[in-house]
C-alpha positions as a Python dict, from the first residue, in 0.01 Angstrom:
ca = {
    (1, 'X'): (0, 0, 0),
    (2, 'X'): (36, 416, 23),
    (3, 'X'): (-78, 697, -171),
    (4, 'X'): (72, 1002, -144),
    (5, 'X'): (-80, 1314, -246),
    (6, 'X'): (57, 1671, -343),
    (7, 'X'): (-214, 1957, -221),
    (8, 'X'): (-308, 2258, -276),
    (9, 'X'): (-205, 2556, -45),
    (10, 'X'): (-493, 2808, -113),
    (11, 'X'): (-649, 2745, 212),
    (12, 'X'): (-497, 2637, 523),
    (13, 'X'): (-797, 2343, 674),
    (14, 'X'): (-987, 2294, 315),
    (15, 'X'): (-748, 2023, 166),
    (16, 'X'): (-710, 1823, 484),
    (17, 'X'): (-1114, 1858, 560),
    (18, 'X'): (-1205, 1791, 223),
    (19, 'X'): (-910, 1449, 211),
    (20, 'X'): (-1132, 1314, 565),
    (21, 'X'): (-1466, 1350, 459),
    (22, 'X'): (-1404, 1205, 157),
    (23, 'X'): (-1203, 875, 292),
    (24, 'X'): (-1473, 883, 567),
    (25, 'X'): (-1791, 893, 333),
    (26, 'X'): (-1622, 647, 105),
    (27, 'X'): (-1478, 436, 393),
    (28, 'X'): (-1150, 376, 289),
    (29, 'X'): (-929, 286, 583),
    (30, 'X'): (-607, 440, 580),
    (31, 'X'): (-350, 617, 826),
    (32, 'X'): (-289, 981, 746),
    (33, 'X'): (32, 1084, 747),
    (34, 'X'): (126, 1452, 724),
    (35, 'X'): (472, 1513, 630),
    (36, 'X'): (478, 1882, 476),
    (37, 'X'): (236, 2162, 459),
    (38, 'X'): (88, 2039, 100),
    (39, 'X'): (234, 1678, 100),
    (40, 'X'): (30, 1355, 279),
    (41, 'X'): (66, 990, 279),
    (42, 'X'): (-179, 743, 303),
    (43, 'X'): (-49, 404, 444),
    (44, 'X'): (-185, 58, 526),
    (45, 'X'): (-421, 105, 259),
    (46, 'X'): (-604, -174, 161),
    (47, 'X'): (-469, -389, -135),
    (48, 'X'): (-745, -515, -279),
    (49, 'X'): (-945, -195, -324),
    (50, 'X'): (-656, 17, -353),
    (51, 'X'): (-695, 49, -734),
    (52, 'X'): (-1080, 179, -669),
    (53, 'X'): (-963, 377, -387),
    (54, 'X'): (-669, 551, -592),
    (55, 'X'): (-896, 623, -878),
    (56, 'X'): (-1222, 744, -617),
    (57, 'X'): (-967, 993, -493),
    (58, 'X'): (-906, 1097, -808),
    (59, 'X'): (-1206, 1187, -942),
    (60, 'X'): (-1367, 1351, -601),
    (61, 'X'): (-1067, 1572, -470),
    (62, 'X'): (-1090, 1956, -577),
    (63, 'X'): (-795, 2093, -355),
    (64, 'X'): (-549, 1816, -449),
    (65, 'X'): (-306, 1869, -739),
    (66, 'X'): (-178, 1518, -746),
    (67, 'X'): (-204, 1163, -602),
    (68, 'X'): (71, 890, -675),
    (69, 'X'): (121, 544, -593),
    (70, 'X'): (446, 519, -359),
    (71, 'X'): (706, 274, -488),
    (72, 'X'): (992, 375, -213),
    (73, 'X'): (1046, 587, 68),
    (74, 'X'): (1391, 664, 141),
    (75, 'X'): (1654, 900, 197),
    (76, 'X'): (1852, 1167, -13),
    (77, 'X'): (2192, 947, 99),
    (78, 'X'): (2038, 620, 6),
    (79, 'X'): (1822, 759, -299),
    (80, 'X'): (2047, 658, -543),
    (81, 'X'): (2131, 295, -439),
    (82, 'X'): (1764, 264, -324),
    (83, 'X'): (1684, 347, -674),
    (84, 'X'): (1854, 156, -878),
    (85, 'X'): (1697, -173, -668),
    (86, 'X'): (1373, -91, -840),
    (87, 'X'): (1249, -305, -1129),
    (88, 'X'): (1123, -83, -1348),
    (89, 'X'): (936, -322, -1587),
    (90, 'X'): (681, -347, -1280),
    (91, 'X'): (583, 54, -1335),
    (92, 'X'): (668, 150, -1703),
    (93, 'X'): (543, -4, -1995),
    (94, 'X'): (651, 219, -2293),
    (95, 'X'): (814, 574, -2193),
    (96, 'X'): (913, 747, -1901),
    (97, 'X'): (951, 1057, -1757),
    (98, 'X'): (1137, 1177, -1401),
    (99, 'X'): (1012, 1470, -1243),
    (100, 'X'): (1104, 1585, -889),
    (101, 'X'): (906, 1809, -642),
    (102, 'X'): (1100, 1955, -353),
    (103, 'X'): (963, 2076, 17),
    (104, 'X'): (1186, 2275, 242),
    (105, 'X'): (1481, 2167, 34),
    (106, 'X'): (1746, 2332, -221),
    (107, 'X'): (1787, 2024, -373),
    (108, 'X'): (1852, 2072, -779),
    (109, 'X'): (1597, 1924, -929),
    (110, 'X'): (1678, 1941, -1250),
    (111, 'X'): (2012, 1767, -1200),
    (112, 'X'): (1828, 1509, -1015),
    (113, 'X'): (1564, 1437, -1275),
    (114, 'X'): (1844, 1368, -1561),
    (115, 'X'): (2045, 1137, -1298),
    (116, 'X'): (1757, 917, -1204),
    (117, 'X'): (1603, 919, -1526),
    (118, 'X'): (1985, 801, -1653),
    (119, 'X'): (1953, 495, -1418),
    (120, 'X'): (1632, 385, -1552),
    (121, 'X'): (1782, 437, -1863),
    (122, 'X'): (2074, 229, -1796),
    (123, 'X'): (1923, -87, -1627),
    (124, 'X'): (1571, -88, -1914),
    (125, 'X'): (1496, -34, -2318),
    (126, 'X'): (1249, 196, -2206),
    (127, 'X'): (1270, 535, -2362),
    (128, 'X'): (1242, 923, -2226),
    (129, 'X'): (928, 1105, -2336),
    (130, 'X'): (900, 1413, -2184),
    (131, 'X'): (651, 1604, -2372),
    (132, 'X'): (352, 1271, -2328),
    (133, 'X'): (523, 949, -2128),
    (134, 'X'): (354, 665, -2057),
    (135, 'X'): (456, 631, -1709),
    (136, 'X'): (546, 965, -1555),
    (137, 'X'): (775, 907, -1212),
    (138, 'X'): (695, 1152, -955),
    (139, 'X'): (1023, 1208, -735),
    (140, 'X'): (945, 1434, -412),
    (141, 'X'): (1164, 1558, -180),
    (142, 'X'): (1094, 1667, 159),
    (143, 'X'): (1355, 1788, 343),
    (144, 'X'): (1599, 1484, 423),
    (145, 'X'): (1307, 1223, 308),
    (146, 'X'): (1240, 1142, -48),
    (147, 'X'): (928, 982, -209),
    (148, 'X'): (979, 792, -554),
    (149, 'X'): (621, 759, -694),
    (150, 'X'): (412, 655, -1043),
    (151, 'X'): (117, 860, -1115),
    (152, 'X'): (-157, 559, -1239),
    (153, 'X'): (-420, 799, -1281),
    (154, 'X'): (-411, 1212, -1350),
    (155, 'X'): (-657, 1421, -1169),
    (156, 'X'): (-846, 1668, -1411),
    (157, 'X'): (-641, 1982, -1347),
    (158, 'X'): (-849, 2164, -1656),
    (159, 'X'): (-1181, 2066, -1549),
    (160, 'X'): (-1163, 2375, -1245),
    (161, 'X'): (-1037, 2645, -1529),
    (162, 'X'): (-1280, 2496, -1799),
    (163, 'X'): (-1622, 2497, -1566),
    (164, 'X'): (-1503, 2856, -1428),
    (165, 'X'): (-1904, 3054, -1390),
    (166, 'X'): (-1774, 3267, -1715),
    (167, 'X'): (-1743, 2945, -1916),
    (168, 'X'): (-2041, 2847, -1879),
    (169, 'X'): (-2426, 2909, -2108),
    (170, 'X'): (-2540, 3056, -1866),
    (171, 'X'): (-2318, 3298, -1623),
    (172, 'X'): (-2451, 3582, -1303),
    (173, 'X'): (-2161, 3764, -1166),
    (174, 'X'): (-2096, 3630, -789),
    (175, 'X'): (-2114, 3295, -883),
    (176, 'X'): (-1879, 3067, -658),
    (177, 'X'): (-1580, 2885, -815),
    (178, 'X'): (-1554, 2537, -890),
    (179, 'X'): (-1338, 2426, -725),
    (180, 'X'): (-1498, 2557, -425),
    (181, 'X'): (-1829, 2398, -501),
    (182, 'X'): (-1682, 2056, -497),
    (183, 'X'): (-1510, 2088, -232),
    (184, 'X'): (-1802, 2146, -25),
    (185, 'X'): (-2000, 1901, -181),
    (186, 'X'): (-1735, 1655, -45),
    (187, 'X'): (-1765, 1828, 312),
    (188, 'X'): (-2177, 1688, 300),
    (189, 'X'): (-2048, 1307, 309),
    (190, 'X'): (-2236, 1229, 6),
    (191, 'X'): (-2208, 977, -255),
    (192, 'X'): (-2264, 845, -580),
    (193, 'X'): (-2625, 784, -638),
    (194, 'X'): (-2754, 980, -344),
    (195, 'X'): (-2960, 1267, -339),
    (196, 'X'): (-2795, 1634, -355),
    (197, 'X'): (-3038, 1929, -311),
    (198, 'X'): (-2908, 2333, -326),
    (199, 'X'): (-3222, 2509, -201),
    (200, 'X'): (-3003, 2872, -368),
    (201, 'X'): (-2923, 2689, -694),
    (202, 'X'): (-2797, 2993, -856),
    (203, 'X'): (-2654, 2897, -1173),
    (204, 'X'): (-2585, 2569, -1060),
    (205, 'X'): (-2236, 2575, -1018),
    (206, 'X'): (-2221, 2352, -671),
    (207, 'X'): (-2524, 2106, -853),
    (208, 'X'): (-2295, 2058, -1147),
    (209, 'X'): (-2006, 1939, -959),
    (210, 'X'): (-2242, 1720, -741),
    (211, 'X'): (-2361, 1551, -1049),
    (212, 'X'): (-1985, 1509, -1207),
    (213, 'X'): (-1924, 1255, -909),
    (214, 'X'): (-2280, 1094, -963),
    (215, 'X'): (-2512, 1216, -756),
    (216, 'X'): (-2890, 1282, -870),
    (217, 'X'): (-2979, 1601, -778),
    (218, 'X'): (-3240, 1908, -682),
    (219, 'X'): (-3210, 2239, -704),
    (220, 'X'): (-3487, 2528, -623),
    (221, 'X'): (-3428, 2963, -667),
    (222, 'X'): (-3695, 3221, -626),
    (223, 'X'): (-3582, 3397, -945),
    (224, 'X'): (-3691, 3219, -1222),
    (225, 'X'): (-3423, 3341, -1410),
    (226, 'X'): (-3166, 3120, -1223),
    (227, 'X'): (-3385, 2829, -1191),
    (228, 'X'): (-3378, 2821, -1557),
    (229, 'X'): (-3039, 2907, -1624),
    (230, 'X'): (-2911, 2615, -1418),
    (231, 'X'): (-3115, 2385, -1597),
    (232, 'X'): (-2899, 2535, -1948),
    (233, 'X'): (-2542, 2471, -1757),
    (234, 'X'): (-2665, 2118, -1594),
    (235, 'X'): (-2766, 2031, -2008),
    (236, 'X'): (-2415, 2178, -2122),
    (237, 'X'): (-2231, 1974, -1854),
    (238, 'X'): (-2454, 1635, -2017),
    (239, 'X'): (-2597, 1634, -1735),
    (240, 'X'): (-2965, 1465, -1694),
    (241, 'X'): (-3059, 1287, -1332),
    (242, 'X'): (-3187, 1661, -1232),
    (243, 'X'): (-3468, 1838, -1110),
    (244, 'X'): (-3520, 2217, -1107),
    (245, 'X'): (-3755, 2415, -895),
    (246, 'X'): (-3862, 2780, -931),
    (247, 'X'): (-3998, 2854, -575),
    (248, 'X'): (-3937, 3052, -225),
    (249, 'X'): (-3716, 2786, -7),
    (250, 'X'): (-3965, 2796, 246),
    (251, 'X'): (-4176, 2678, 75),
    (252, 'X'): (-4007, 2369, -25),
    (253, 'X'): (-4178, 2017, 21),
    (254, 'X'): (-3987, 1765, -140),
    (255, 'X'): (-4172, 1376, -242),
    (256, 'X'): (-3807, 1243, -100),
    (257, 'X'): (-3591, 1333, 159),
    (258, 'X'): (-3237, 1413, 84),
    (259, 'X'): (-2909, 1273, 197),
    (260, 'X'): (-2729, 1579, 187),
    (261, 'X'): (-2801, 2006, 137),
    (262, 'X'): (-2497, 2223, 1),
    (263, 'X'): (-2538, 2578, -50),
    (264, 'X'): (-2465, 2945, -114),
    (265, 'X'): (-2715, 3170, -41),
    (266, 'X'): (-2650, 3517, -150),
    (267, 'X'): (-2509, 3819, 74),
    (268, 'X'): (-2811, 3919, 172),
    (269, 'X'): (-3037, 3620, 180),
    (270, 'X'): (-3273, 3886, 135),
    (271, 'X'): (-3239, 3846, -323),
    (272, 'X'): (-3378, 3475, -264),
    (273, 'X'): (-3651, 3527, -9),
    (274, 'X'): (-3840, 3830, -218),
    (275, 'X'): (-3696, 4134, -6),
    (276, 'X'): (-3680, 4022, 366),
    (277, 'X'): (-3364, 3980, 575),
    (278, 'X'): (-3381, 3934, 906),
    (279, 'X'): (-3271, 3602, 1130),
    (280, 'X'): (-3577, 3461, 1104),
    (281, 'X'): (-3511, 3397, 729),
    (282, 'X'): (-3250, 3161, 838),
    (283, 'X'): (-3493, 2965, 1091),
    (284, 'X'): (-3731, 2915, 839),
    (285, 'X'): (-3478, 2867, 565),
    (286, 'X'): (-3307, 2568, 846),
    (287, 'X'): (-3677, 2480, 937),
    (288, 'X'): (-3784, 2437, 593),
    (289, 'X'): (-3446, 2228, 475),
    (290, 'X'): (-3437, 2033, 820),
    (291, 'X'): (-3795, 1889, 696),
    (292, 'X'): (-3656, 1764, 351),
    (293, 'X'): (-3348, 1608, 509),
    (294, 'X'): (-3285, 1249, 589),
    (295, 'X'): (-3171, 1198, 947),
    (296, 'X'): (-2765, 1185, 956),
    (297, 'X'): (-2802, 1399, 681),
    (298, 'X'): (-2537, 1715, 621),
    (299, 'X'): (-2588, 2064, 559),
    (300, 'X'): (-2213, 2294, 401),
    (301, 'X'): (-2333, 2609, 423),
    (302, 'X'): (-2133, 2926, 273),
    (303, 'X'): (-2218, 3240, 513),
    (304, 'X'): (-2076, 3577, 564),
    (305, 'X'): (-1872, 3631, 916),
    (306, 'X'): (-2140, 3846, 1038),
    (307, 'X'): (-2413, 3575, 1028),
    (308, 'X'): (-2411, 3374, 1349),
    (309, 'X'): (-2638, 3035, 1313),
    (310, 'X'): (-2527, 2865, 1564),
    (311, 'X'): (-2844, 2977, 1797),
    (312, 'X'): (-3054, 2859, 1588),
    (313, 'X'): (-2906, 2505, 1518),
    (314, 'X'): (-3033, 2372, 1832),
    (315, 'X'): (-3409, 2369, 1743),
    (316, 'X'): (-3385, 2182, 1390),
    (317, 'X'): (-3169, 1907, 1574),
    (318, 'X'): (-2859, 2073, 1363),
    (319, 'X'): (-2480, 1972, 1507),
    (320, 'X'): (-2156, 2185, 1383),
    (321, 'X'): (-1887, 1965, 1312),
    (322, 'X'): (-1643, 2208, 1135),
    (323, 'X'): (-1577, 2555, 1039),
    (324, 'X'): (-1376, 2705, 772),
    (325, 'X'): (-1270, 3108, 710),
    (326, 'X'): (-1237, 3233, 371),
    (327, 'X'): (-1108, 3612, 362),
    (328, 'X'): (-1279, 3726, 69),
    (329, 'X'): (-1159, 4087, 108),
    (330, 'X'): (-1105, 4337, 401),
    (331, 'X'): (-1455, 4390, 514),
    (332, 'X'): (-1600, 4026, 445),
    (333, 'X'): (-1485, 3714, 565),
    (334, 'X'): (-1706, 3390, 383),
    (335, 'X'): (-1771, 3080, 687),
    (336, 'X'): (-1829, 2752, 498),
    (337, 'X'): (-2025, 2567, 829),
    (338, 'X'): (-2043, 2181, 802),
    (339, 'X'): (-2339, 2018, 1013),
    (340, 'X'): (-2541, 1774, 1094),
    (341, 'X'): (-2890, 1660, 1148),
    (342, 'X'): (-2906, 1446, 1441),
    (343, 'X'): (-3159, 1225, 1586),
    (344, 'X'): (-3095, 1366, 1952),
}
């Protein structure tokens, strides 16, 4: 069985990173298939947990618009004979709706909608219901290949708008997006009911999205002020397998090792660690985390350009795995840095 899945285009590597580590930390086996900038299909998936598959992808993905069950691949000369060999009663139950996608095409879509939906309507009862259907049928069209697809299960597309740091009780300006925060929670490799610490909680933006995927979590700021103010968003997001810490990172001991560390400290670390900056903040801040970490366990860091840690990896047993670049504007570039602690 094959998913295919529509993604975002805000960042060149974050979709496609985020899609691995997620089928990796999950361990679904699949082949990846990438057939447009924005467009990848899963094959060979397996049929017995594709259901729990499909709907794990839905609910962990942040730079994915859309995922859909493939019903037929084909091609824009056979589409319409290809088509009408479908028995619909298999994917739609009430109401219906055709939509079509194109990549690298000037294919009218439009046009195409209202002449496949007419051949579902011609060959079923079932009714067009465009405003809410029942079964919406996702056609996508990539160059000379075409897609026909149901969407079983809608990804959350307001949930990234609605948890925006503005939204929320409690709000600091600077606060990273969402949609961000989730996606680097994904890059740690860590899953439901494992433990999730941010040592720069902030207002808990990246803790928030680590708990909407069920993971129990820890969180720890200097300023008291943000301790408690992501203890007020965590409530507001119903929210309860937390604990928050007002203390100096270095200074954290934990009474349980953790499975995974994502974080954002603040340009300059200096705000968290009561006025110094210098890079031997960072080897205590990696010295002090490495200590609280379970081996295997992953560290996604968010760092300016300037800040190089890869020196100081080494002597925690730290690994880089990947790298991403974020232009933030023309005299800052943010790094999000995925690694490792390895038992070398």
């Amino acid at each position: 069985m094959q998913l295919i899945l529509i993604q975002s285009q805000e960042h060149e590597t974050l979709p496609i990173a985020e899609l691995k580590a997620v089928l990796t930390t999950e361990e679904i086996a699949t082949e990846i298939e990438s057939v447009n900038t924005g467009l990848i299909l899963l094959k060979s998936l397996n049929e017995e947990k594709f259901q729990k598959s499909y709907k794990t992808l839905v609910k962990r993905l942040a730079y994915t618009h859309e995922i859909d069950e493939l019903i037929l691949d084909t091609s824009l000369n056979n589409l319409e004979n290809d088509f009408k060999n479908i028995d619909w009663n298999d994917y739609i139950s009430k109401n219906y709706a055709v939509r079509v996608k194109r990549f690298n095409t000037d294919i009218d879509t439009i046009a195409t909608e209202k002449r496949l939906g007419h051949l579902i309507k011609s060959q079923t009862n079932f009714k067009v219901n465009l405003e809410n259907p029942d079964s919406f049928i996702r056609v996508i069209v990539s160059e000379n290949r075409v897609f026909v697809c149901l969407e079983r299960f809608k990804l959350n597309k307001k949930h990234f708008q609605n948890m925006k740091p503005h939204k929320r009780p409690f709000f600091y300006p600077g606060s990273m997006s969402p949609k961000l925060a989730r996606c680097m929670v994904n890059l740690s490799h860590v899953k439901e009911g494992q433990l999730l610490l941010d040592p720069f909680c902030g207002t808990g933006g990246i803790l928030i999205e680590g708990g909407l995927i069920g993971l129990k979590l820890i969180g720890s700021d200097i300023n008291w002020k943000m301790k408690n103010g992501t203890a007020i968003n965590l409530d507001y997001c119903d929210l309860s397998d937390y604990e928050v810490h007002h203390l100096d990172v270095r200074e954290l001991k934990l009474s349980k090792k953790v499975d995974a560390v994502v974080t954002d400290p603040p340009y300059g670390i200096s705000t968290s660690t009561g006025g110094e900056e210098s890079p031997l903040i960072f080897q205590q801040f990696l010295q002090s985390i490495s200590r609280n970490m379970n081996e295997n366990a992953y560290l996604c860091i968010a760092h300016p350009h300037y800040l190089d840690l890869d020196p100081m990896l080494n002597d925690f047993n730290f690994k880089l795995l990947e790298r991403h670049s974020i232009k933030m504007h023309k005299s800052l570039t943010r790094i999000i840095s995925v690694i490792k602690k390895c038992d070398f």
